[in-house]
DSSP file (Angstrom, degrees, kcal/mol; ACC not computed):
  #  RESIDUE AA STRUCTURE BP1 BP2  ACC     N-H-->O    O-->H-N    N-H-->O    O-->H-N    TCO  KAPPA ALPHA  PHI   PSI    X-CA   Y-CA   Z-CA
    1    1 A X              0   0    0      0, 0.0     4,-0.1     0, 0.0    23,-0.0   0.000 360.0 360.0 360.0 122.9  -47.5  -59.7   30.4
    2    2 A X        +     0   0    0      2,-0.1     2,-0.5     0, 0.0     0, 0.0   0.902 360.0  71.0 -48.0 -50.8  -43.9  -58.9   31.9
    3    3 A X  S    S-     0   0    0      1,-0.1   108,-0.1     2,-0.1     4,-0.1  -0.538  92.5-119.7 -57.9 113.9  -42.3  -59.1   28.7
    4    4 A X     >  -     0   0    0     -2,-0.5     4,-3.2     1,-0.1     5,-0.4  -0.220  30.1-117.3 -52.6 136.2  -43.1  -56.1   26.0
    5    5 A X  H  > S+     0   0    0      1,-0.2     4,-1.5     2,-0.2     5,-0.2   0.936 110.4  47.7 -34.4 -50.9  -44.8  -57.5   22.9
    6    6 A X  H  4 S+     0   0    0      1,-0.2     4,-0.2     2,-0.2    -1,-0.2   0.682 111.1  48.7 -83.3 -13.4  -42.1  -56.4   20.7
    7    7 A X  H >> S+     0   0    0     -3,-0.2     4,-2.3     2,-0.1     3,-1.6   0.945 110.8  51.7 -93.3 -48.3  -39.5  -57.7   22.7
    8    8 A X  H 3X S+     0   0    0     -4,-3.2     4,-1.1     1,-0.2    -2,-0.2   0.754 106.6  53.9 -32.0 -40.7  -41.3  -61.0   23.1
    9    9 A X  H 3< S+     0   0    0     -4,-1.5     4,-0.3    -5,-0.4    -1,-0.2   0.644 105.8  50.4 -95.6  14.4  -41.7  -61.4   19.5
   10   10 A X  H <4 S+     0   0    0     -3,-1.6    -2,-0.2    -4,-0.2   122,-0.2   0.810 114.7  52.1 -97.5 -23.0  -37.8  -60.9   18.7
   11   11 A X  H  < S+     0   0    0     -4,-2.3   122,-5.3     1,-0.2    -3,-0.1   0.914 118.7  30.4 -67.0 -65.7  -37.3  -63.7   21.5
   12   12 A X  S  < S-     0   0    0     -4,-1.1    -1,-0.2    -5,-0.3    -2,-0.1   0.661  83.2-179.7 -77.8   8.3  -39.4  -66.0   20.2
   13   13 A X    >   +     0   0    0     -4,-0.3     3,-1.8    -3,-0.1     4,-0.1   0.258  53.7  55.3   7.8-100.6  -39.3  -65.6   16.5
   14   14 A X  T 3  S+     0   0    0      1,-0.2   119,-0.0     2,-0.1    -5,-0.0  -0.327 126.6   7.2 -66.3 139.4  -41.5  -68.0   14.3
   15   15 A X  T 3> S+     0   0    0      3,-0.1     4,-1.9     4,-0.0     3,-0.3   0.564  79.4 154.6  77.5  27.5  -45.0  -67.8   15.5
   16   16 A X  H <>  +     0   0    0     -3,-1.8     4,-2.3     1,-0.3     5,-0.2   0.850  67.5  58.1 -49.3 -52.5  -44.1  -64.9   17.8
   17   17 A X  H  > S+     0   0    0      1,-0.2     4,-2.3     2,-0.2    -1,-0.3   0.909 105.2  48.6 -56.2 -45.3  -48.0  -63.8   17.5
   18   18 A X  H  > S+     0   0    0     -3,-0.3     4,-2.9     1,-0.2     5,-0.2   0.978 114.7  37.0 -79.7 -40.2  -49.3  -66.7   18.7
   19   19 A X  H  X S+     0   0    0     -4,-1.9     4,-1.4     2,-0.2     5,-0.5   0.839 118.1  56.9 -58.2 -26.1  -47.1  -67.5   22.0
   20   20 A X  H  X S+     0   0    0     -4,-2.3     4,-3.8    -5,-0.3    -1,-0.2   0.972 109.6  43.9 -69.5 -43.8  -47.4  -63.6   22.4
   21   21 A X  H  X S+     0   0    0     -4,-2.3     4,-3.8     1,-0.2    -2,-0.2   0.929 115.6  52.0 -47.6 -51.0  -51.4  -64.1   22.3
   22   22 A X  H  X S+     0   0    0     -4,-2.9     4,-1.9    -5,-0.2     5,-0.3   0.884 107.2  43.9 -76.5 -33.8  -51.2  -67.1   24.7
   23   23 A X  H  X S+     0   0    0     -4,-1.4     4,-3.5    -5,-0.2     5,-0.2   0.977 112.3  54.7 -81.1 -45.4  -49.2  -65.9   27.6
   24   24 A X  H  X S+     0   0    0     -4,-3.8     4,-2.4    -5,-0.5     5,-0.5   0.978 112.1  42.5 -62.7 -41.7  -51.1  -62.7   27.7
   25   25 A X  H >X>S+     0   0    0     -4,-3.8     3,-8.1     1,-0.2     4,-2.1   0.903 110.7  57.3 -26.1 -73.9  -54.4  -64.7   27.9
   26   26 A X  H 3X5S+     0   0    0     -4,-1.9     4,-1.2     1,-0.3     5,-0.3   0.897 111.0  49.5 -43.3 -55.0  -52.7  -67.2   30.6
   27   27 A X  H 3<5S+     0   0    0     -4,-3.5    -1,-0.3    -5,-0.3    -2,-0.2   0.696 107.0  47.8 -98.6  22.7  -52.1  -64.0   32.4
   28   28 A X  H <<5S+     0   0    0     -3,-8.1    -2,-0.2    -4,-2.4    -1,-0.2   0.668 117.7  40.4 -89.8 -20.7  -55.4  -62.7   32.3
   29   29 A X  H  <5S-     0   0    0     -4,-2.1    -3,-0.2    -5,-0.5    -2,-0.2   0.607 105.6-127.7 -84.8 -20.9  -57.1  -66.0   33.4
   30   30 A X     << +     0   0    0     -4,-1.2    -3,-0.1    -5,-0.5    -4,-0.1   0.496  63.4 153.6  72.2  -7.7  -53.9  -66.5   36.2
   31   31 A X        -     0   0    0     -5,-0.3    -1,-0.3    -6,-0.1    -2,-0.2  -0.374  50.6-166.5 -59.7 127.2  -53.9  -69.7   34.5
   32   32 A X        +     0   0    0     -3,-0.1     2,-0.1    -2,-0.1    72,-0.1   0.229  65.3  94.7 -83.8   7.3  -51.2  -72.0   34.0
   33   33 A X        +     0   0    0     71,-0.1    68,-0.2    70,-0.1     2,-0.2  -0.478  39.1 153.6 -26.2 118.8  -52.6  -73.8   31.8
   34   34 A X        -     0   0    0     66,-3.1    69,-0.8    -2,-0.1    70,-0.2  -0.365  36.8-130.7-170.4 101.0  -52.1  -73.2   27.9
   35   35 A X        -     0   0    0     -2,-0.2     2,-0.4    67,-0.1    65,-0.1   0.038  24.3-179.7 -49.8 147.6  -52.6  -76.1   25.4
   36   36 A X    >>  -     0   0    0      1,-0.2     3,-1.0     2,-0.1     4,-0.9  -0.625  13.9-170.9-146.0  99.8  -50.0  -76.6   23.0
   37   37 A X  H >> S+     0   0    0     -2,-0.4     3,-3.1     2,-0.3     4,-1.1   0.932  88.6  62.1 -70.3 -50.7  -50.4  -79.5   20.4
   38   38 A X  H 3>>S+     0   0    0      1,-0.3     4,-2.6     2,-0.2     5,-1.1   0.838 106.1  47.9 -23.2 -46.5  -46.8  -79.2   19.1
   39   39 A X  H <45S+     0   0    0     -3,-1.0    -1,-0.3     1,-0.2    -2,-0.3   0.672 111.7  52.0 -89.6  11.6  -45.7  -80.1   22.6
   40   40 A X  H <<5S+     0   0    0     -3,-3.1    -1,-0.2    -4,-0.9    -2,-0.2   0.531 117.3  36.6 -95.7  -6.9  -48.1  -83.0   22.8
   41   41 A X  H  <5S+     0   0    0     -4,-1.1    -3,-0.1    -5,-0.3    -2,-0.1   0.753 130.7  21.1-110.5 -39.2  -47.1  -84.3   20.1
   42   42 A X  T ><5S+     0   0    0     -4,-2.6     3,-1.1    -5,-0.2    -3,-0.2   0.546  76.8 173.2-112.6 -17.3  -43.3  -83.8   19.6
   43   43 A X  T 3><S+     0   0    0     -5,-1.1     4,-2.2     1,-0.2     3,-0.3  -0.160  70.4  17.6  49.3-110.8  -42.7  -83.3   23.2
   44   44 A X  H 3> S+     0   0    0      1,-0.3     4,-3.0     2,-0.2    -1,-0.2   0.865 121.5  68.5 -70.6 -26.2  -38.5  -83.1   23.9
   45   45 A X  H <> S+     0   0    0     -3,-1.1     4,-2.3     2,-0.2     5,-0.3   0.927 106.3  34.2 -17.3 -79.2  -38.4  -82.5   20.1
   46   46 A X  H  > S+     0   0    0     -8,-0.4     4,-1.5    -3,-0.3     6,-0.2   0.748 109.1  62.5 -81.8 -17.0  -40.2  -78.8   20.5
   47   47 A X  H  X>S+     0   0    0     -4,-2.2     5,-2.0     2,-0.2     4,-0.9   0.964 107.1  40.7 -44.1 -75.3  -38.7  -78.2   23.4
   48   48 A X  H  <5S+     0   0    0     -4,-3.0    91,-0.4     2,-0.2    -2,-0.2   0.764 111.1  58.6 -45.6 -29.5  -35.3  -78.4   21.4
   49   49 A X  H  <5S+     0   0    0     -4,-2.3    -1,-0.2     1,-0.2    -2,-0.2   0.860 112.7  44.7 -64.4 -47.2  -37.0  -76.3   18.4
   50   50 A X  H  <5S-     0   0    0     -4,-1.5    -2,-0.2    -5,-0.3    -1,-0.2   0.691 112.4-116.1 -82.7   6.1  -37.6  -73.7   21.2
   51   51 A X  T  <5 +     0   0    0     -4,-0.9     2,-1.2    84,-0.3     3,-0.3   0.667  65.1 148.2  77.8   5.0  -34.3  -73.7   22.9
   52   52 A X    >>< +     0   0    0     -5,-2.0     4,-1.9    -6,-0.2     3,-1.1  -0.380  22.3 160.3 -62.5  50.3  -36.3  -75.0   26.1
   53   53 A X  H 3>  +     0   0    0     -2,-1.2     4,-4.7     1,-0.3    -1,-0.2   0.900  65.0  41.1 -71.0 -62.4  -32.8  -77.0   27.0
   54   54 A X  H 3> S+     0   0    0     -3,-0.3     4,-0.6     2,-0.2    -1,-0.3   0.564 110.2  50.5 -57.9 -16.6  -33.4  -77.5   30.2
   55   55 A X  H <> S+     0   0    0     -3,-1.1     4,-3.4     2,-0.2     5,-0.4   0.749 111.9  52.6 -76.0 -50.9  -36.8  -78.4   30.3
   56   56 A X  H >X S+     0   0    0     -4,-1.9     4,-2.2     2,-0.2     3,-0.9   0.996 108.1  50.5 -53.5 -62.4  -36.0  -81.0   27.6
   57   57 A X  H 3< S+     0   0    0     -4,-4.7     4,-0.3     1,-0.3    -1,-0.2   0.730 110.5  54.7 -52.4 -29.1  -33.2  -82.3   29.8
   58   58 A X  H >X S+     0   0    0     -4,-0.6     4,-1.4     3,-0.2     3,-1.2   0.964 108.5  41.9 -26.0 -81.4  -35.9  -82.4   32.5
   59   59 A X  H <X S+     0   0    0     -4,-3.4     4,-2.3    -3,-0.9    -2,-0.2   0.665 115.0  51.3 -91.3 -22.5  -38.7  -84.6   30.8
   60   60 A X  H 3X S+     0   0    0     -4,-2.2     4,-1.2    -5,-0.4    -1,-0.4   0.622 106.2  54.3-105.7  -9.7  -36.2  -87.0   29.3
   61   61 A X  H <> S+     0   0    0     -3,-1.2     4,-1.7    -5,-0.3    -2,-0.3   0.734 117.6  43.6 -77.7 -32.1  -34.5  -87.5   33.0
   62   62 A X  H  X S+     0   0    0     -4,-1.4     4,-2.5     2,-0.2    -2,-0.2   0.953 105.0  51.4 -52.8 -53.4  -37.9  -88.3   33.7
   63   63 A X  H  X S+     0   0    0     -4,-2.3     4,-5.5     1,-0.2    -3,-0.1   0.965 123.3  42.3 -55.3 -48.9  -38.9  -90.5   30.9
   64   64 A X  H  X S+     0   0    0     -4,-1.2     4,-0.5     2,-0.2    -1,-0.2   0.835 105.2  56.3 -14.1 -73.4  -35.6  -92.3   32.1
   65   65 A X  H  X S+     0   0    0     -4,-1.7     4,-1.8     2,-0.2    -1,-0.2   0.839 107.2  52.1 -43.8 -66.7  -36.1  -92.1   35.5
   66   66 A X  H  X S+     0   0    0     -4,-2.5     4,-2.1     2,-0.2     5,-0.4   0.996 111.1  53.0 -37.0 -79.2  -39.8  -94.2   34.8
   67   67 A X  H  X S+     0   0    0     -4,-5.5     4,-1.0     2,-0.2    -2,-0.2   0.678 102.5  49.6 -74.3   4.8  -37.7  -96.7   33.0
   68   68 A X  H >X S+     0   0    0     -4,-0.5     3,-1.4     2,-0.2     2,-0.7   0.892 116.3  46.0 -65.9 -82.1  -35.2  -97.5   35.6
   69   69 A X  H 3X S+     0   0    0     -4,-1.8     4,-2.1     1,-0.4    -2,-0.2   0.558 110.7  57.6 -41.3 -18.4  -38.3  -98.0   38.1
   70   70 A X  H 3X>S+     0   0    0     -4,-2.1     4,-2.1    -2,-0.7     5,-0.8   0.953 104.4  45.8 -60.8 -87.0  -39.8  -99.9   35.4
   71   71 A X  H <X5S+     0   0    0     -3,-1.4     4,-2.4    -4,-1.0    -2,-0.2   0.924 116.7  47.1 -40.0 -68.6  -37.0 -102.3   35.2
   72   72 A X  H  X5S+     0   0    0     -4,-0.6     4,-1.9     1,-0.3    -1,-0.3   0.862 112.2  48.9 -67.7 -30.6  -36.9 -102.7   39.2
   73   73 A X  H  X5S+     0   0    0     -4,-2.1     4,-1.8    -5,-0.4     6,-0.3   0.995 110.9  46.2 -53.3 -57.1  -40.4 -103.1   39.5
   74   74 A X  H  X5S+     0   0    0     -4,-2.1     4,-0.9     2,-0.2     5,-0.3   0.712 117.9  44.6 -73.6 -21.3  -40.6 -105.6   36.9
   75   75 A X  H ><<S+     0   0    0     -4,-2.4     3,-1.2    -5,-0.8    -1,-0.2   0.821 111.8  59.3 -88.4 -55.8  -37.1 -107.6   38.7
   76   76 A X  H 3< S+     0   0    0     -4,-1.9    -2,-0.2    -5,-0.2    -3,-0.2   0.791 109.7  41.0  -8.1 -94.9  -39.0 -106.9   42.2
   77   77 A X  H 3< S-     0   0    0     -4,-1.8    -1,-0.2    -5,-0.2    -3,-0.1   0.610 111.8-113.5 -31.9 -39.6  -41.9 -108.9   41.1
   78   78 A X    <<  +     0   0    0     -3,-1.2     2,-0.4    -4,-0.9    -1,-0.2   0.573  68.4 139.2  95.7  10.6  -40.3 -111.6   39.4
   79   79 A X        -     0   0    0     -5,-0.3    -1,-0.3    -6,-0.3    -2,-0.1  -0.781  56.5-141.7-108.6 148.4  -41.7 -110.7   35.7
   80   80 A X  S    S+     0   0    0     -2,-0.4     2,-0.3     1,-0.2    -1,-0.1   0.883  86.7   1.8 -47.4 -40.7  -40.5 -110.5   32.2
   81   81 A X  S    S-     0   0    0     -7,-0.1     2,-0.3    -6,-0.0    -1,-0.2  -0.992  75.5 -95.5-158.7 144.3  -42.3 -107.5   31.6
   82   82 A X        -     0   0    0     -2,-0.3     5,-0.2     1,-0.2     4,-0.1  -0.520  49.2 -99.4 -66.1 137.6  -44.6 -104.8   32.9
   83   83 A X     >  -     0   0    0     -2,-0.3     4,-3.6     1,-0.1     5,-0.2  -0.174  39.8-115.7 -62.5 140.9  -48.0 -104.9   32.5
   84   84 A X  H  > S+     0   0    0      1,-0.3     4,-2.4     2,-0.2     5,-0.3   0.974 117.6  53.2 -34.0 -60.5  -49.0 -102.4   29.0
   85   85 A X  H  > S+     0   0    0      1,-0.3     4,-0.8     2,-0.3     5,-0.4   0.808 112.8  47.5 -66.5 -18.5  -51.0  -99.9   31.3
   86   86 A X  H  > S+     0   0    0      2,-0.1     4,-0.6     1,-0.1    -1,-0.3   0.950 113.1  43.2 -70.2 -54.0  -47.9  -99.8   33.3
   87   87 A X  H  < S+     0   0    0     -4,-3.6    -2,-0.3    -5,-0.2    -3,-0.1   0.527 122.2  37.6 -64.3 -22.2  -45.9  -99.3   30.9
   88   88 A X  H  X S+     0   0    0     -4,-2.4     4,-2.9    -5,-0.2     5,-0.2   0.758 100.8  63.9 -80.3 -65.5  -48.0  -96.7   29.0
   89   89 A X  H  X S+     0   0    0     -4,-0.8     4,-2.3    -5,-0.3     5,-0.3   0.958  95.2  53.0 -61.2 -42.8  -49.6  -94.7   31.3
   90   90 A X  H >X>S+     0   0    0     -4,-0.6     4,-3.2    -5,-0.4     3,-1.2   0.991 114.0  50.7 -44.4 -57.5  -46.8  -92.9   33.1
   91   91 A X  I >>>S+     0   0    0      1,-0.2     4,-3.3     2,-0.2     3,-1.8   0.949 113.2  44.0 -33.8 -73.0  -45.5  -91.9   29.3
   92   92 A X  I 3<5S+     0   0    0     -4,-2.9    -1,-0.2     1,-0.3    -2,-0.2   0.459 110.7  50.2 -75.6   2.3  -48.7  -90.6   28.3
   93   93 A X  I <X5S+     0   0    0     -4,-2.3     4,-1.9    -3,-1.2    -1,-0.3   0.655 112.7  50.6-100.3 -32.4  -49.5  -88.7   31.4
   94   94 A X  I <X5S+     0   0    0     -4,-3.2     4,-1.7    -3,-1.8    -2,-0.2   0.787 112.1  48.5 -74.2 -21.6  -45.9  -87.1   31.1
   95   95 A X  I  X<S+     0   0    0     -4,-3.3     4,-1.0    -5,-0.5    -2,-0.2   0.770 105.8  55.8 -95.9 -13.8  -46.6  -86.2   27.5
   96   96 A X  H >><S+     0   0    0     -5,-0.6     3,-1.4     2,-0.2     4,-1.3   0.975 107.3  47.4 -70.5 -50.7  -50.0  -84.7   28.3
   97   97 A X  H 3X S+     0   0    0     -4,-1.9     4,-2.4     1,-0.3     5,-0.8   0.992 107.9  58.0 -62.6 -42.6  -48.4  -82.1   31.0
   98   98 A X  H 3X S+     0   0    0     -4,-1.7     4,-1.1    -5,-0.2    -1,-0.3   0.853 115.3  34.8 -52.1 -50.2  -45.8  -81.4   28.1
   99   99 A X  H XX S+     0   0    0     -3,-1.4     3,-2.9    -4,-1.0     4,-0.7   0.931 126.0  46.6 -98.2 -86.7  -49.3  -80.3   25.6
  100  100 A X  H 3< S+     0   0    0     -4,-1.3   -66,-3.1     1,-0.2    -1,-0.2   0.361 129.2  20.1 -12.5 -61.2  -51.0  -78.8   28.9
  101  101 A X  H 3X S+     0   0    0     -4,-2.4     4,-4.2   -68,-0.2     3,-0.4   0.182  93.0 100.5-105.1  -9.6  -48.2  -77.0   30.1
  102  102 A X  H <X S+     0   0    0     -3,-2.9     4,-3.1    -4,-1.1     5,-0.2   0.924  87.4  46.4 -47.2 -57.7  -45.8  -76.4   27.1
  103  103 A X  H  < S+     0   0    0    -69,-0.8    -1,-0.2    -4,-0.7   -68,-0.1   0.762 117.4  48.6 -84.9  11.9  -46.8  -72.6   26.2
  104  104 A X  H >> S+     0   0    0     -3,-0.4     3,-2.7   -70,-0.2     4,-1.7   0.850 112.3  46.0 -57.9 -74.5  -46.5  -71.9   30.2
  105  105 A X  H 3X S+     0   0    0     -4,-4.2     4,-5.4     1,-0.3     5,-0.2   0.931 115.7  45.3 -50.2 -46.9  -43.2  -73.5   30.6
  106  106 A X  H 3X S+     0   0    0     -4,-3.1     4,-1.6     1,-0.2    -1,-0.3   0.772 104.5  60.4 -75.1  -3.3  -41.9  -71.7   27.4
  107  107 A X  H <> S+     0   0    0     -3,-2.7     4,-2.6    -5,-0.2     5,-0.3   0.845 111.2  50.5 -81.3 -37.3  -43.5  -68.3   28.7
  108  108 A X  H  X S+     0   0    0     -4,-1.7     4,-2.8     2,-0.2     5,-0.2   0.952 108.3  47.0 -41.4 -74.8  -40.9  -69.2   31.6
  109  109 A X  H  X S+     0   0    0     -4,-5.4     4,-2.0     2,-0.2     5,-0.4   0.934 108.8  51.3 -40.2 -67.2  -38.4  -69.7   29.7
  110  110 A X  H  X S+     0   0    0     -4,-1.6     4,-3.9    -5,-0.2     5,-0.4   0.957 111.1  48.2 -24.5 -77.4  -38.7  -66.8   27.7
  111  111 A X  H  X S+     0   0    0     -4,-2.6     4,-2.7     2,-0.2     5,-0.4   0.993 106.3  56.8 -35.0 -57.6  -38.9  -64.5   30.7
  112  112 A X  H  X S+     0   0    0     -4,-2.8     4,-2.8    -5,-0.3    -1,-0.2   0.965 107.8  52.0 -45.2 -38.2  -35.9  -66.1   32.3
  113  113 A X  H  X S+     0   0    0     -4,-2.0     4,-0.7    -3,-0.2    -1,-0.3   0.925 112.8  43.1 -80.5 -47.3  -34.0  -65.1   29.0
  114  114 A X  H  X S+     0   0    0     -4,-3.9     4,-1.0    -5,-0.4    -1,-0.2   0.887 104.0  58.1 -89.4  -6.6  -35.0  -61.6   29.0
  115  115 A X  H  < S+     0   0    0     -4,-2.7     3,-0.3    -5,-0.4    -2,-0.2   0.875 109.3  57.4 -54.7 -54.4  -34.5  -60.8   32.7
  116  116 A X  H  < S+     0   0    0     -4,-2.8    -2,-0.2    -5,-0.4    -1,-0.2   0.329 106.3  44.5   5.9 -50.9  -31.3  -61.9   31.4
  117  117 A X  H  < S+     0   0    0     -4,-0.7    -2,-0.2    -3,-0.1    -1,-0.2   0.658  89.5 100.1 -84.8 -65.1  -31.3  -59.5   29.0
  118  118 A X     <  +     0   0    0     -4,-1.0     2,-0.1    -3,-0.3     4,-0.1  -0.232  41.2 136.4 -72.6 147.9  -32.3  -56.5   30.9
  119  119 A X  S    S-     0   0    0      2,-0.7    -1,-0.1     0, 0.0     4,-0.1  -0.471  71.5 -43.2-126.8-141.1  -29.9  -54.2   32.0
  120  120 A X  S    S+     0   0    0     -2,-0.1     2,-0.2     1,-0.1    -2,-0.1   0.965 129.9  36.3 -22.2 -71.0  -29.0  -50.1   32.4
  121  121 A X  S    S-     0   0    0      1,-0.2    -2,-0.7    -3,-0.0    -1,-0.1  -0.705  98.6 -92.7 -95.9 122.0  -30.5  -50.3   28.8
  122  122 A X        -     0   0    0     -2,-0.2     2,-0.7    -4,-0.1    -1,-0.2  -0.072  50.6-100.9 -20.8 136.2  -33.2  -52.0   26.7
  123  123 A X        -     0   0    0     -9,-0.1    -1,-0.1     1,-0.1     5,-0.1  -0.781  34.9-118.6 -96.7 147.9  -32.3  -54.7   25.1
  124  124 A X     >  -     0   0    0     -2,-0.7     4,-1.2     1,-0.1    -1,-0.1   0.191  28.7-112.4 -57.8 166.2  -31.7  -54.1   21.3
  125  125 A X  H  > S+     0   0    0      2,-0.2     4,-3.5     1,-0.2     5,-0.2   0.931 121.5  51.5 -79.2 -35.0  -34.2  -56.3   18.9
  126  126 A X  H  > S+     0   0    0      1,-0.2     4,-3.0     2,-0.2    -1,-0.2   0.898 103.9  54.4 -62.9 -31.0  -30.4  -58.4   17.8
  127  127 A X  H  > S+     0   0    0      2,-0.2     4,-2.5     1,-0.2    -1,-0.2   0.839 115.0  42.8 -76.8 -30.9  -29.5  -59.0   21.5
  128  128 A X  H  X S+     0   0    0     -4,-1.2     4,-2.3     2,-0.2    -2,-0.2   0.929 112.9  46.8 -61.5 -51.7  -33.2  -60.7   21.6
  129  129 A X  H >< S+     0   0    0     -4,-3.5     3,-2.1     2,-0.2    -2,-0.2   0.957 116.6  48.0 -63.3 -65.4  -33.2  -62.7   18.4
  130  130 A X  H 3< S+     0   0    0     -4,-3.0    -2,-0.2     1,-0.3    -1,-0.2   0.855 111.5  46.2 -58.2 -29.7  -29.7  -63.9   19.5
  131  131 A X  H 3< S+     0   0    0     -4,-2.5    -1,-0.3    -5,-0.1    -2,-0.2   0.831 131.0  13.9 -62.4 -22.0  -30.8  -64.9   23.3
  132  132 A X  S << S+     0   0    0     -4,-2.3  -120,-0.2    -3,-2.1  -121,-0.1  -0.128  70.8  99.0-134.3-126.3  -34.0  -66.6   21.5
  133  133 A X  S    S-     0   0    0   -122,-5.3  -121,-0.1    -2,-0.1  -120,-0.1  -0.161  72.6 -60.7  67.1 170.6  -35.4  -67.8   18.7
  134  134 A X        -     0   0    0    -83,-0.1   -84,-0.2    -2,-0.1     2,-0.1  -0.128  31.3-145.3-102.4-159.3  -35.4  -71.2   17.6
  135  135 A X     >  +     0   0    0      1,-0.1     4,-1.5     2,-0.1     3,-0.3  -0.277  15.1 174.7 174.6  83.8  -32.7  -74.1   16.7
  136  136 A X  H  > S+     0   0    0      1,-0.2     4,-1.9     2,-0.2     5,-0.1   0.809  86.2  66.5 -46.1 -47.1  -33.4  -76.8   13.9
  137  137 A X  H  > S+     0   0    0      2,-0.2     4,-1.7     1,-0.1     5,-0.2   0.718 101.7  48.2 -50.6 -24.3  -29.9  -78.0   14.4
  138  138 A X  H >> S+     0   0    0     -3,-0.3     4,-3.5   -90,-0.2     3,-0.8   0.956 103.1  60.3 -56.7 -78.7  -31.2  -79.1   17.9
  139  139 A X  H 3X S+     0   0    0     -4,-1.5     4,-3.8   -91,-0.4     3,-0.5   0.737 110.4  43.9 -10.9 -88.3  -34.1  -80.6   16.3
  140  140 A X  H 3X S+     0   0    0     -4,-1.9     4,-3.5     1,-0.2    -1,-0.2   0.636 108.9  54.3  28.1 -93.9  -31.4  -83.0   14.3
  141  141 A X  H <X S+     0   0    0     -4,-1.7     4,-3.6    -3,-0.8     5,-0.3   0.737 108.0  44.6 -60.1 -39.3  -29.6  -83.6   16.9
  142  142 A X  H  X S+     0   0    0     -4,-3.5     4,-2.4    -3,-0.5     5,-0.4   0.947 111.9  56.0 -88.0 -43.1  -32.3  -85.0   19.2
  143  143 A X  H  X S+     0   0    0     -4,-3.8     4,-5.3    -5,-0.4     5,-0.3   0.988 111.6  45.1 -22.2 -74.4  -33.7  -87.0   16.3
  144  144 A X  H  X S+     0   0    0     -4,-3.5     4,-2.1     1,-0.2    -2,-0.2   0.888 110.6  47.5 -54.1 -45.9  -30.5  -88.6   15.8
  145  145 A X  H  X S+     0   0    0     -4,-3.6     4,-2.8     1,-0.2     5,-0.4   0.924 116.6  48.6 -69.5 -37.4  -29.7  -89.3   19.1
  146  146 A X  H  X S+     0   0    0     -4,-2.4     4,-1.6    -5,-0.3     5,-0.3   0.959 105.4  54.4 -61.0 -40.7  -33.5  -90.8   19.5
  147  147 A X  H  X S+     0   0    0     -4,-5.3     4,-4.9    -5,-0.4     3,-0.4   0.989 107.1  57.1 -59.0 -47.1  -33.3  -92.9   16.5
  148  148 A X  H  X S+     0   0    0     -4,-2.1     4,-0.6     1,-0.3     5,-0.3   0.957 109.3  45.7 -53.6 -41.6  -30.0  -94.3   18.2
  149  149 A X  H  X S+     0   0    0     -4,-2.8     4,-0.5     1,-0.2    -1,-0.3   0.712 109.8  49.2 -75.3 -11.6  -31.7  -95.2   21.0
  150  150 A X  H  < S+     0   0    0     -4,-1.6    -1,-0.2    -5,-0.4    -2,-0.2   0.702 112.6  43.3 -89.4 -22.9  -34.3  -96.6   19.6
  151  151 A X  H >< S+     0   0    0     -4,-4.9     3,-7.7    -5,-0.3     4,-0.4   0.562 115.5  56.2 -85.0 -75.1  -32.5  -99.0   17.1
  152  152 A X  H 3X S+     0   0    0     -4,-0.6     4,-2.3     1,-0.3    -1,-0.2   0.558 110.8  45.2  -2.2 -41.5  -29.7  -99.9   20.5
  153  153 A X  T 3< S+     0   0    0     -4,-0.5    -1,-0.3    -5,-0.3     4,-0.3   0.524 111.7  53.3-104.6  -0.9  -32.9 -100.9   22.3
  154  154 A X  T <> S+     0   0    0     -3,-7.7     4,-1.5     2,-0.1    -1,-0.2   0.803 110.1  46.4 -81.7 -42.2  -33.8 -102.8   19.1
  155  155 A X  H  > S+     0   0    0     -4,-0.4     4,-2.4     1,-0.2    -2,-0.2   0.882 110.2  52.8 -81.0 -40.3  -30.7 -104.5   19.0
  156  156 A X  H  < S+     0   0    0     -4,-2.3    -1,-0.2    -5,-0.2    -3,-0.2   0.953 104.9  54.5 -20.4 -77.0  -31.0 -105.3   22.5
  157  157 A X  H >4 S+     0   0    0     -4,-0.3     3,-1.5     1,-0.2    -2,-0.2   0.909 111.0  49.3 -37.8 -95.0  -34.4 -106.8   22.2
  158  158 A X  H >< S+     0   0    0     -4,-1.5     3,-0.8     1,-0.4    -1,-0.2   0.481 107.3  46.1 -27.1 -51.1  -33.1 -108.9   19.7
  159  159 A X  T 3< S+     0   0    0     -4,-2.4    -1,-0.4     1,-0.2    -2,-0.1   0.357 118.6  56.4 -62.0   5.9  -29.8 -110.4   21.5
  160  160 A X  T <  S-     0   0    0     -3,-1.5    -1,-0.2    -5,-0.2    -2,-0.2   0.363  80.2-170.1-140.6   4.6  -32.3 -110.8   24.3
  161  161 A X    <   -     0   0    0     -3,-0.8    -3,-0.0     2,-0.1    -2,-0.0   0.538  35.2-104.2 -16.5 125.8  -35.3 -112.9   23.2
  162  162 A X              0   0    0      1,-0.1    -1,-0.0    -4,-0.0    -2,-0.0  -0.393 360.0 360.0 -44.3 147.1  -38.3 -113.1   25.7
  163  163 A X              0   0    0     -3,-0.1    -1,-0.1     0, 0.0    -2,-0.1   0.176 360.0 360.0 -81.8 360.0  -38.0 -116.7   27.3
């Protein structure tokens, strides 16, 4: 693993052992690969817990991205609505790479942040915690802003009855 253990676990702080465990595996196998159930589950959510910003900012220009093409397929065609398995799979195939590929992508991250880091001198265990660590106030924040979109796109529906 490029990262020293101990410097790895002042970057990542809770559950340092286990993301320390998993990237070294992942680079004894060469494998990108590294399951992560937290990201399958909460997806831009644990991203935001880990400080992944950019990654987050990624998968949610994607999820986006899907529901413009969504929309134009569905005006294309001449239909109210996308068929479910249309509407479904793409989601559930982006929120599988997020579990697949979650403790890879954050081994990325993490590196990126202590390359960062390195200079003349180690960096000190405070210059680590403060480049990483985690961030509940993220959490929050991306709650709240999802719950807004989700009632907006309630109130929407609503003004908007199927025909």
């Amino acid at each position: 693993m490029e990262i020293p253990r101990d410097a790895a676990r002042h970057l990542v702080g809770p559950n340092a052992d286990y993301y320390v465990d998993r990237w070294a595996l992942l680079d004894r196998k060469a494998a990108r690969l590294g399951f992560n159930w937290p990201a399958l589950l909460f997806g831009p959510l644990w991203m935001l817990y880990r400080r992944m910003y950019r990654t987050c900012g990624l998968w949610v220009g994607t999820v986006f991205l899907l529901s413009i093409l969504e929309v134009l397929f569905a005006s294309l065609l001449h239909i109210d609505a996308v068929p479910e398995v249309l509407d479904l799979a793409p989601r559930l195939a982006i929120g599988a790479a997020c579990g697949v590929f979650g403790t890879y992508w954050y081994y990325l991250e993490t590196r990126r942040r202590y390359r960062r880091l390195l200079g003349a001198e180690p960096p000190t265990p405070a210059a680590l915690e403060a480049a990483g660590g985690v961030s509940r106030p993220a959490v929050w924040i991306g709650a709240v802003v999802t719950l807004a979109f989700l009632a907006l796109s309630v109130l929407v529906a609503l003004s908007h009855p199927p025909k």
